[in-house]
Backbone as a chain_set.jsonl record, in Angstrom:
{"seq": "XXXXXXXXXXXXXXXXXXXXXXXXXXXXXXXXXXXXXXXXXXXXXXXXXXXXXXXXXXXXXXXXXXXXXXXXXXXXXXXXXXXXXXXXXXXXXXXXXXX", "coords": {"N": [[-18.216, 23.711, -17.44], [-20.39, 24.229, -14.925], [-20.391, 24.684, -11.688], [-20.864, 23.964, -7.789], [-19.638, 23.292, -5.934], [-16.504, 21.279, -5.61], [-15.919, 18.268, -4.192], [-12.819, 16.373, -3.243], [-12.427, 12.833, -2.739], [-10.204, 10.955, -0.096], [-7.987, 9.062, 1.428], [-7.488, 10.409, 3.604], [-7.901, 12.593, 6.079], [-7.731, 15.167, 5.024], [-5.914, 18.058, 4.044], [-2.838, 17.143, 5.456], [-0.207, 18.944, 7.785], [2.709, 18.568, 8.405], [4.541, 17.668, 11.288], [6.607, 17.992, 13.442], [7.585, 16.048, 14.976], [5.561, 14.872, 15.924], [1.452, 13.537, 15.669], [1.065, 14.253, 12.059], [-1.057, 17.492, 11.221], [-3.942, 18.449, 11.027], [-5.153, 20.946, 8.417], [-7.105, 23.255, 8.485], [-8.554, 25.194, 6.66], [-7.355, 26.902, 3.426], [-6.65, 29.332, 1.893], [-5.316, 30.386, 0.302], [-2.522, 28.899, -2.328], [0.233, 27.972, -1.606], [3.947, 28.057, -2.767], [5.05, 27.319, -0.486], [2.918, 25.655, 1.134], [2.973, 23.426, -0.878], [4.85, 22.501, -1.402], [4.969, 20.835, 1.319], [3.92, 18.583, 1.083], [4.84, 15.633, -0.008], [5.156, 13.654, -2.624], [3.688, 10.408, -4.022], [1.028, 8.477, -2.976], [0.828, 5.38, -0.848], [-1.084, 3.766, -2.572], [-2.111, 5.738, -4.596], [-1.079, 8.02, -7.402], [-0.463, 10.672, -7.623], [-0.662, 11.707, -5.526], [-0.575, 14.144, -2.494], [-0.563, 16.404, -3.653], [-1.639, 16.539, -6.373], [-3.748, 16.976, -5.342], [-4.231, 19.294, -4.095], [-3.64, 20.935, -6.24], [-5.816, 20.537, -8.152], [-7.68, 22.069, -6.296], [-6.883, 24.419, -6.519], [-7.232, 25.279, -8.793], [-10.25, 24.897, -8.92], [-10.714, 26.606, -7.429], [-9.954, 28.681, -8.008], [-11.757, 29.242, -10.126], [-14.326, 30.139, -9.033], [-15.215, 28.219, -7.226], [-16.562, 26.864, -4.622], [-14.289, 24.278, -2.316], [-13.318, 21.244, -1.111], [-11.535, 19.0, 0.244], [-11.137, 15.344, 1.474], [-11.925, 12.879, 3.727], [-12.357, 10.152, 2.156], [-13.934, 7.402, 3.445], [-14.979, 8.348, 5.826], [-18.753, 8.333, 7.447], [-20.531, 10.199, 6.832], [-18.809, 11.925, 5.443], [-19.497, 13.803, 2.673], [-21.843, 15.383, 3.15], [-20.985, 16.353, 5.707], [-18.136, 17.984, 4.986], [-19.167, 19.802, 3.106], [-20.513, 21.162, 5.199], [-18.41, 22.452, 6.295], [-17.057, 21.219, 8.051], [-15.75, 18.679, 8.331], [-12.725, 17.614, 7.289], [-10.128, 19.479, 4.73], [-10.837, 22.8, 3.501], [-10.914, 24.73, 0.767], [-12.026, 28.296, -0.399], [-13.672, 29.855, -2.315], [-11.926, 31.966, -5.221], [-12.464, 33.975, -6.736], [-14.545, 36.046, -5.938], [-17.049, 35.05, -7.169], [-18.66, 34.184, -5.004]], "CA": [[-19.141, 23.094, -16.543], [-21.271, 25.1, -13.637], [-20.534, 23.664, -10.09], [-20.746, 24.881, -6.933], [-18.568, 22.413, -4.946], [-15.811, 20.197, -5.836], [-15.272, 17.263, -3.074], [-12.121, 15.796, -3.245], [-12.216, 11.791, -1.575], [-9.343, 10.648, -0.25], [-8.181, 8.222, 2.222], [-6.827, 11.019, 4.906], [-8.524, 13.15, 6.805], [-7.702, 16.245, 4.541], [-4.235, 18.161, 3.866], [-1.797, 17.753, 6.67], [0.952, 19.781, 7.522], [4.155, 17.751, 9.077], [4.485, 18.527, 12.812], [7.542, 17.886, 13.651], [7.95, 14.871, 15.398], [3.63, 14.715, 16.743], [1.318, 13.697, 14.579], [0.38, 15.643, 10.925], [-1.339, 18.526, 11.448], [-4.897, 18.816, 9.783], [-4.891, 22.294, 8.06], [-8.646, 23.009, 8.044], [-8.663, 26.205, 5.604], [-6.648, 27.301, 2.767], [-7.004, 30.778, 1.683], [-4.254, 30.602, -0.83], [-1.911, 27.778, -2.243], [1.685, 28.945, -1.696], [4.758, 27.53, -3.022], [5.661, 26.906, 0.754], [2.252, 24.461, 1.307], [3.071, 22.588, -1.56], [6.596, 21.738, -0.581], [5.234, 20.207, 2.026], [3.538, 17.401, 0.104], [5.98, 14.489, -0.047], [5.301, 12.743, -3.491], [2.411, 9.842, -3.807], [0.763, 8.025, -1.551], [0.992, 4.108, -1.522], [-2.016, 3.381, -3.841], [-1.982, 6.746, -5.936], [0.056, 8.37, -8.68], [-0.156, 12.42, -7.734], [-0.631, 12.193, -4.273], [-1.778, 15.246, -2.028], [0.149, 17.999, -4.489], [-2.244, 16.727, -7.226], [-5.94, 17.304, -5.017], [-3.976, 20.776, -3.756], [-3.604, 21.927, -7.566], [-6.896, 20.497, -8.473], [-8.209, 22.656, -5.386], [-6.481, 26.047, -6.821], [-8.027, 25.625, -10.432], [-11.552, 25.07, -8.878], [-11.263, 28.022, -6.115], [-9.911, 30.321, -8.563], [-13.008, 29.699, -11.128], [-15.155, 29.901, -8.067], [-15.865, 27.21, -6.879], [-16.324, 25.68, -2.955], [-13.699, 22.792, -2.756], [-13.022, 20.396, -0.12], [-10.503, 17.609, 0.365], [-12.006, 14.758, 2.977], [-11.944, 11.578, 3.787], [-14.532, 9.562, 1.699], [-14.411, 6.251, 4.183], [-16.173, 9.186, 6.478], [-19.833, 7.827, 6.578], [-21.155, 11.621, 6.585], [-17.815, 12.934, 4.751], [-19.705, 14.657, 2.02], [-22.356, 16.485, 3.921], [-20.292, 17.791, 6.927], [-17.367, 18.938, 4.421], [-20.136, 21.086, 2.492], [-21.038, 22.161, 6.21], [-16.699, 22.936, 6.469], [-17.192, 20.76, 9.795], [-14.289, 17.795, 8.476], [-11.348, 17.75, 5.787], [-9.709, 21.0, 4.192], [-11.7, 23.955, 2.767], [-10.556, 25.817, 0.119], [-13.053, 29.134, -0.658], [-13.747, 30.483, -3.676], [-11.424, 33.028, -4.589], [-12.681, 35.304, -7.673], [-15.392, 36.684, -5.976], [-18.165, 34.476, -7.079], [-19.914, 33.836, -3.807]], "C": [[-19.352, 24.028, -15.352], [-21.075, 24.209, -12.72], [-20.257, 24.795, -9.088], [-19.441, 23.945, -5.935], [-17.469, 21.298, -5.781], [-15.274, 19.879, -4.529], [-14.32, 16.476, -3.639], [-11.852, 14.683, -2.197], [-10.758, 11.619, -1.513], [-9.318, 9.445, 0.763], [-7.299, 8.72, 3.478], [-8.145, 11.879, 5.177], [-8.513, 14.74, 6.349], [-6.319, 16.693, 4.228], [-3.709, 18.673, 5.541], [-0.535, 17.68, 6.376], [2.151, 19.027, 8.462], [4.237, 18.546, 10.659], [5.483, 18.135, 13.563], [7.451, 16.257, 14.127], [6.893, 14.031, 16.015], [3.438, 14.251, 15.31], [0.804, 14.849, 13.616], [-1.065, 16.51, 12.058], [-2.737, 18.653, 10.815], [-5.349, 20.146, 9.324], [-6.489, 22.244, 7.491], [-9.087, 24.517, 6.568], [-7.563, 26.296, 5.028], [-7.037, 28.241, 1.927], [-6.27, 30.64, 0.179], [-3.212, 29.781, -1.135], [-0.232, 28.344, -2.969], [2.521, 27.426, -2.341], [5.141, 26.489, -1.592], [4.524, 25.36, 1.321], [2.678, 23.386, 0.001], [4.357, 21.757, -1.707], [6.287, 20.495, 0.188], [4.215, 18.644, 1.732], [5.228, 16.573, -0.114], [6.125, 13.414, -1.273], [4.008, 11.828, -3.503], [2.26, 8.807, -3.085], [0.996, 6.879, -2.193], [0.108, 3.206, -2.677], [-2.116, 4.423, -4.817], [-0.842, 6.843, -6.25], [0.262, 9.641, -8.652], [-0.313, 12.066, -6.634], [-1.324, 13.295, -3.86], [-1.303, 16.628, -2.79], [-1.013, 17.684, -5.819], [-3.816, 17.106, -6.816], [-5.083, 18.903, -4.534], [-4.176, 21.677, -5.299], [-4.66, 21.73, -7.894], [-7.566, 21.478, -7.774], [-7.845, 24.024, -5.765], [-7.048, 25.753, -8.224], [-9.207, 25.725, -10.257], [-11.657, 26.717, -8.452], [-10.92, 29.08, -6.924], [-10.902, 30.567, -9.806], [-14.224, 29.698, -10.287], [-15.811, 29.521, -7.714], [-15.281, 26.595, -5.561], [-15.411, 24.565, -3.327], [-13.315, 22.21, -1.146], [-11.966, 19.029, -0.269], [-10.87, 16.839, 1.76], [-11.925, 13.305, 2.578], [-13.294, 10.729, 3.096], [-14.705, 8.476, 2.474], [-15.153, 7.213, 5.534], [-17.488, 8.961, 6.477], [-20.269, 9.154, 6.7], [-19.75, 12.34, 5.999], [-17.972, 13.823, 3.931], [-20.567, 15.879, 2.345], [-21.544, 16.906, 5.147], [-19.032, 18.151, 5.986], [-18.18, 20.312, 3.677], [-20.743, 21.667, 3.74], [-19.696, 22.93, 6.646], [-16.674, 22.111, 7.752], [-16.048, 19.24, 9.769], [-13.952, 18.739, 7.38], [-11.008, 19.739, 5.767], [-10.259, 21.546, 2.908], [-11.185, 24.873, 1.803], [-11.827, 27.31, -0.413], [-12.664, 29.327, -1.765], [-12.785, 31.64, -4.197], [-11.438, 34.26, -5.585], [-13.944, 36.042, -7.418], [-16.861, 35.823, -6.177], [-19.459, 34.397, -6.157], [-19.202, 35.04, -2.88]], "O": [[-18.36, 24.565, -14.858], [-21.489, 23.054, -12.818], [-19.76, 25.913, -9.223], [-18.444, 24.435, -5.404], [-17.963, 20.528, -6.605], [-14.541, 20.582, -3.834], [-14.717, 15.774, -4.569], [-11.321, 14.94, -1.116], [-10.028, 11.949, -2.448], [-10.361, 8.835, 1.002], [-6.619, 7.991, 4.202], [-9.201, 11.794, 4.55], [-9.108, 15.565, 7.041], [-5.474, 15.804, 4.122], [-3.885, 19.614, 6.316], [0.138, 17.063, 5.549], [1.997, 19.404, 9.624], [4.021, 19.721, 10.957], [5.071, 17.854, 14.689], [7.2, 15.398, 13.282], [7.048, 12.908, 16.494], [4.17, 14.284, 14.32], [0.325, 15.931, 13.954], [-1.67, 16.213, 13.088], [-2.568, 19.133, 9.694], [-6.187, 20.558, 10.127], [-6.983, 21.594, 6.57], [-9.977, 24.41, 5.725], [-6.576, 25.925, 5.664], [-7.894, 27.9, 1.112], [-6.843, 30.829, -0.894], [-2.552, 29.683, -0.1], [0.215, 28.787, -4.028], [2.093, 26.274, -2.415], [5.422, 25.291, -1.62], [5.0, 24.313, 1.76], [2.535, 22.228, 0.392], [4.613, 20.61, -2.071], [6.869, 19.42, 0.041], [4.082, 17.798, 2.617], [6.359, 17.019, -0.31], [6.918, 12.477, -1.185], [3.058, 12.402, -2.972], [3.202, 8.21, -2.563], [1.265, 6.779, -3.39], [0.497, 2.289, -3.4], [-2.217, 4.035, -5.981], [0.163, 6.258, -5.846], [1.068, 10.081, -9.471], [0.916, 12.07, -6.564], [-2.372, 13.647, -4.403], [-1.698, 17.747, -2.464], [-1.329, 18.739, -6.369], [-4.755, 17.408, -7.551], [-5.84, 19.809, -4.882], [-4.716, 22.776, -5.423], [-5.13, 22.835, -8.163], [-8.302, 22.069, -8.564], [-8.574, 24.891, -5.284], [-7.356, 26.886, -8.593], [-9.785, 26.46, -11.057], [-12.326, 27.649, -8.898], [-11.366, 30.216, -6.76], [-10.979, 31.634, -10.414], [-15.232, 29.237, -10.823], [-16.966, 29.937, -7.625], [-14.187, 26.076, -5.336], [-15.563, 23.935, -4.373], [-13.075, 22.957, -0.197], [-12.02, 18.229, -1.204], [-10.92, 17.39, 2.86], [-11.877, 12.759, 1.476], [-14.503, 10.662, 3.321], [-15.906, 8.209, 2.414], [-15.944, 6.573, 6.227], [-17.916, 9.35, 5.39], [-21.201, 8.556, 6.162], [-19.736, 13.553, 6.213], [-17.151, 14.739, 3.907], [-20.297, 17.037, 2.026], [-21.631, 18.1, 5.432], [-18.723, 19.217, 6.519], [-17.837, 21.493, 3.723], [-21.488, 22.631, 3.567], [-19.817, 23.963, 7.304], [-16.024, 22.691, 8.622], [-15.593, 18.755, 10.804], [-14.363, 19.771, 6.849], [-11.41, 20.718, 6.397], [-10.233, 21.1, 1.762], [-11.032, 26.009, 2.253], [-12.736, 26.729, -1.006], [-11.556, 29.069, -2.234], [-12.852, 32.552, -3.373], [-10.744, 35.269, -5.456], [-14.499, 36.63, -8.347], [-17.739, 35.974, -5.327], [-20.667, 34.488, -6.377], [-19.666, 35.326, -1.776]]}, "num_chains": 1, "name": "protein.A"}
């Protein structure tokens, strides 16, 4: 399948990063999906079954067949057009060159 974007809804505000004792962190780009971000995923949320480690791996299979991806809040009423502007949630880029 040909796509240019995969939006990932969720019911956060994108992937955040633990901040010690403040609140999460919203990590607006991700260049590259390390062992070390995916640690910090905690298991699944109270209504899902993968949680935020399963939209992070979904997000490295798109970006590395190059394809825009986003993770964003879908109760956002503009969540899908301002993530395709990168302006909420977390951005993953493309990362074989494509674009």
């Amino acid at each position: 399948m040909k796509a240019d974007w995969l939006l990932l809804l969720t019911n956060v505000d994108g992937f955040l990063m633990p901040n010690g004792r403040k609140k999460p962190k919203l990590v607006r780009v991700v260049r590259k999906l390390t062992p070390a971000l995916e640690a910090q995923c905690n298991g699944k949320s109270a209504q899902g079954r993968g949680g935020m480690i399963s939209k992070l791996r979904a997000a490295k299979l798109a970006s590395d067949g190059g394809v825009h991806v986003a993770i964003v809040n879908g109760r956002h009423p503009q969540g899908i057009t301002l993530a395709m502007q990168r302006k909420v949630g977390t951005y993953f880029p493309p990362t074989n060159g494509r674009y």
